[in-house]
C-alpha positions as a printed Julia matrix, in Angstrom:
261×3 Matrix{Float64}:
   0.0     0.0     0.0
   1.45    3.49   -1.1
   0.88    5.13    2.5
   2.51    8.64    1.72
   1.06   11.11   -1.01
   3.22   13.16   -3.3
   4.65   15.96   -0.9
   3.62   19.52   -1.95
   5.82   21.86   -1.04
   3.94   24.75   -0.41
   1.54   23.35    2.4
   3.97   20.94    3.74
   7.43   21.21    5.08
   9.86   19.27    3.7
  11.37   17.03    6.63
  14.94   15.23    6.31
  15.08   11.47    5.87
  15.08   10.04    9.39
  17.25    6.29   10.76
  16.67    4.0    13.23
  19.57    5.31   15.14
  18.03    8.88   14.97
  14.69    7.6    16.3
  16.23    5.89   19.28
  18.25    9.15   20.03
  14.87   11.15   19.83
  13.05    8.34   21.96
  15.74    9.11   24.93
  15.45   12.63   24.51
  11.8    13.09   24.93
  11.47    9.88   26.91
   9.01    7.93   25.26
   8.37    4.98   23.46
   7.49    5.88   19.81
   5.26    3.04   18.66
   7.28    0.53   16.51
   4.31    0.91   13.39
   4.85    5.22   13.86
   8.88    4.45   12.97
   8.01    2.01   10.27
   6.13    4.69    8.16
   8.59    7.48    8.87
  11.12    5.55    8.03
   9.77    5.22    4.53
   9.22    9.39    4.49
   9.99   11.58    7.72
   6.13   13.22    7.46
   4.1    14.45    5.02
   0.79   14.28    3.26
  -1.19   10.76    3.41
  -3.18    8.91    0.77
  -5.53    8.14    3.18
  -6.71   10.92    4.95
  -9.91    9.76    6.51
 -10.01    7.51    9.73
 -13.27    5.98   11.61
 -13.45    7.06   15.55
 -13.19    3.95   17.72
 -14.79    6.12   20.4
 -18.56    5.05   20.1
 -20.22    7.54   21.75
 -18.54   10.52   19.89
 -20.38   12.83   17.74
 -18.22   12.07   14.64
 -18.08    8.78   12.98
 -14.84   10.17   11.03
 -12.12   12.18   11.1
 -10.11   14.27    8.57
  -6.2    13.5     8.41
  -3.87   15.28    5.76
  -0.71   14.66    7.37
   1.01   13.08    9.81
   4.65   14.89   11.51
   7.82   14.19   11.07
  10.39   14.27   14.0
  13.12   16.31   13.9
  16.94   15.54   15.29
  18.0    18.68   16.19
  15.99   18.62   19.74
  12.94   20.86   18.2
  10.0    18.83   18.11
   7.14   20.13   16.57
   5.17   19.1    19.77
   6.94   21.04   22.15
   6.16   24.08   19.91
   2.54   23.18   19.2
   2.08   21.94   23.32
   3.21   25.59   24.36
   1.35   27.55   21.7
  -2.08   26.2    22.15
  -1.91   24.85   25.72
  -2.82   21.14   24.96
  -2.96   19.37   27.89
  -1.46   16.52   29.37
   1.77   13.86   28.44
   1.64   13.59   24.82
   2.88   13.56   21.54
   1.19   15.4    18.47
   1.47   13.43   15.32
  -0.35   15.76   13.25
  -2.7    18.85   13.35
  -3.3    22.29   13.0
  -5.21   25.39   15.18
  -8.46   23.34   15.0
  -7.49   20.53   16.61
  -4.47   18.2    17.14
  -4.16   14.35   16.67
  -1.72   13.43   19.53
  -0.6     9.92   20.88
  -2.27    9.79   25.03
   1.52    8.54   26.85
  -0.28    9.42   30.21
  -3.06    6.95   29.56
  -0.4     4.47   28.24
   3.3     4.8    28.14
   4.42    1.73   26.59
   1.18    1.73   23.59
  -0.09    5.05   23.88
  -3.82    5.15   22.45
  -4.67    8.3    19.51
  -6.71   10.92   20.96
  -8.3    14.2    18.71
  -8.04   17.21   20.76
 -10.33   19.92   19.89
  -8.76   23.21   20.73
 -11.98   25.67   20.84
 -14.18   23.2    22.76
 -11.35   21.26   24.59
 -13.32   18.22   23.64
 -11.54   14.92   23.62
 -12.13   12.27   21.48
 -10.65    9.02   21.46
  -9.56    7.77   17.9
  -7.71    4.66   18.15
  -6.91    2.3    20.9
  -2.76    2.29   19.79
  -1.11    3.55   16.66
  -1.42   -0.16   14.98
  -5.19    0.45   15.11
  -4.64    4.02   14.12
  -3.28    2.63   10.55
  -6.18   -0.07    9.91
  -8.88    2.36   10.75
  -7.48    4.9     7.72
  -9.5     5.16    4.55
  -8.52    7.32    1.28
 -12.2     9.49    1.28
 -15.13    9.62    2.7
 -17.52    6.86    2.17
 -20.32    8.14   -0.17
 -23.48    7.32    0.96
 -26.43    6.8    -0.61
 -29.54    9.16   -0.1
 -32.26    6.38   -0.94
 -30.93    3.22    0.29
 -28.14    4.13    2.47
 -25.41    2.14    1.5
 -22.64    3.2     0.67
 -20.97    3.56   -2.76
 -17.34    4.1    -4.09
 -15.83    2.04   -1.64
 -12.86    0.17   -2.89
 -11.67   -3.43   -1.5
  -8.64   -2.14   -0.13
 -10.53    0.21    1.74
 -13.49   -2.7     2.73
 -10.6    -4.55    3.91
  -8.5    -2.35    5.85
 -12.12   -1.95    8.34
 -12.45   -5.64    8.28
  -9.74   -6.31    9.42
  -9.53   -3.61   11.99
 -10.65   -3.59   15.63
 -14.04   -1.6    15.13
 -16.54   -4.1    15.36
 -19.1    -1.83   14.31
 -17.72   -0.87   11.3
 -17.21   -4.22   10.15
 -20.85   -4.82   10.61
 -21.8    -1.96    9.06
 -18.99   -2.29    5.81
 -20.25   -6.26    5.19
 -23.98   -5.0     5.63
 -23.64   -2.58    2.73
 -21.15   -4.61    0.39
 -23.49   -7.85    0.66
 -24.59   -7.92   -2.78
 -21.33   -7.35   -3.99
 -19.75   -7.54   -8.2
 -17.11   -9.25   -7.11
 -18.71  -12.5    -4.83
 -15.14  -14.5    -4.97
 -13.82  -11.51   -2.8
 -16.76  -11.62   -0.64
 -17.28  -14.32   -0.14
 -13.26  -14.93    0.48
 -14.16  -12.04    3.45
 -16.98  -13.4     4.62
 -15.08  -17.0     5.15
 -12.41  -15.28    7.32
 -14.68  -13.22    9.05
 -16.66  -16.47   10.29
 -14.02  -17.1    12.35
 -13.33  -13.7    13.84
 -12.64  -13.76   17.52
 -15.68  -11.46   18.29
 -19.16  -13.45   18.48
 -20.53   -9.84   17.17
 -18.84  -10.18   13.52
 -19.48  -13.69   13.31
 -23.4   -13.36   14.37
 -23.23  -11.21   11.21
 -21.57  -13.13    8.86
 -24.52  -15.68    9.67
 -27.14  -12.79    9.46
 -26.24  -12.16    5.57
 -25.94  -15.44    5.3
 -29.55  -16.65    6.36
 -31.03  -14.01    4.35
 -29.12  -14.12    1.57
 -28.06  -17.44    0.49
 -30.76  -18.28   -1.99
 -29.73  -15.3    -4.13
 -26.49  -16.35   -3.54
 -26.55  -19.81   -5.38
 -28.51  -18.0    -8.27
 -26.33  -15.43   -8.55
 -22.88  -16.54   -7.82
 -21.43  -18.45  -10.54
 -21.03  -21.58   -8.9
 -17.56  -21.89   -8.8
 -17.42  -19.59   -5.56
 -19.82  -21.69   -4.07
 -17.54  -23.63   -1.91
 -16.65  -20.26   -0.48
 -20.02  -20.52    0.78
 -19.87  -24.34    1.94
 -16.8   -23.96    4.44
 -18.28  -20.86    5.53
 -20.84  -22.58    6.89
 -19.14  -25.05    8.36
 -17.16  -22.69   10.34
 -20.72  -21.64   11.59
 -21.67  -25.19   12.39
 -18.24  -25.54   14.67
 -18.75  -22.26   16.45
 -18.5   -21.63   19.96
 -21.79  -19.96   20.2
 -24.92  -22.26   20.4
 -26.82  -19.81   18.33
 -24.53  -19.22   15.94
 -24.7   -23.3    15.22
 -28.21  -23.43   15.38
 -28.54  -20.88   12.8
 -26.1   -22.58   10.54
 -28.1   -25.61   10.88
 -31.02  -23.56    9.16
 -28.8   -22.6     6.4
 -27.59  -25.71    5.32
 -31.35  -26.34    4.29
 -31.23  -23.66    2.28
């Protein structure tokens, strides 16, 4: 996945090339532990704009289902972080480190909630509002999309959504949006990719996702074998006896229905 976009130069500034070594150095100097994900994409560009610029709150009572992300900050090696600056100017509070922002609000990582896997929080500077994003940087990256999902004004689903972008909320930790992304992609074009998804999925470690993937299943799976050219139906067949083997009673009760099918 290309994670960076093209820099341009007069919105961003340009950031020298950062090494392991230097992020070590910077790690004793501020004391913290930069999450090992964070280096990996600045060590393929020290900051800068991002292809994907969109990313799903984990938080689920917050008021916003997504947030806007251009950019994320490079760290510096000449002991001026960006943070320090930006902490100072617009009094954000508590132990943290701002990965990207502007005066609006900041996205920082929350080290006095967590110092060894510090969870992304949105601070809102005119409201103070807090927001939680991600639960740790890892789940930070797998909750990033490239746009805003278009939705739909008559049926609600959502359109333009590519399977990069289905699978990067699959196969994240927001159970929600799982539910919600396989709910509007289940009459999918391609059924050998959904299908493919929907087999892994059946075997996801939360009863939630899998209660789902036996949802679309019931109600679907005549349309399915008319559909479908027939070829993907094994897809189908192992699904469901994932579903037969599950954990939850219901789950395997349910199957049993769709095997009649």
């Amino acid at each position: 996945m290309e994670f960076w976009l093209e820099r341009d130069v007069t919105e961003f500034k340009e950031t020298a090339g950062i090494t392991r070594e230097e992020l070590t150095a910077i790690e004793q100097e501020i004391g913290k532990i930069i999450p090992a994900s964070y280096k990996e994409v600045l060590l393929q560009q020290n900051g800068g704009p991002l292809q994907y610029r969109w990313v799903r709150v984990a938080e689920p009572a917050a008021e916003v289902e997504l947030l806007e992300i251009d950019h994320l900050l490079g760290l510096e090696t000449d002991g001026n972080l960006s943070s320090d600056y930006l902490i100072e100017e617009w009094g954000l509070p508590g132990d943290i480190l701002v990965i990207s922002g502007d005066g609006n609000g900041f996205f920082v990582l929350d080290y006095g909630e967590d110092s060894q896997n510090p969870p992304v929080i949105y601070l809102e500077v005119d409201s103070r509002a807090k927001v939680r994003v991600a639960n740790n940087f890892d789940d930070f990256l797998s909750q990033l999309i490239a746009e805003t999902p278009a939705v739909d004004s008559d049926d609600e689903n959502w359109g333009g959504v590519t399977q990069e972008e289905a699978e990067r909320v699959f196969y994240g930790t927001d159970v929600a949006a799982i539910e919600e992304m396989l709910l509007n992609l289940m009459w999918p074009e391609d059924h050998e990719w959904y299908f493919t998804n929907l087999l892994k999925l059946s075997r996801h470690d939360d009863v939630f996702v899998r209660q789902t993937v036996t949802n679309i299943l019931d109600n679907n799976m005549k349309i399915y074998k008319i559909d479908a050219d027939k070829k993907w139906h094994p897809l189908l067949h192992k699904t469901i006896i994932n579903l037969l083997q599950d954990a939850d009673p219901d789950i395997r009760e349910m199957a049993k229905s769709i095997t009649n099918q």
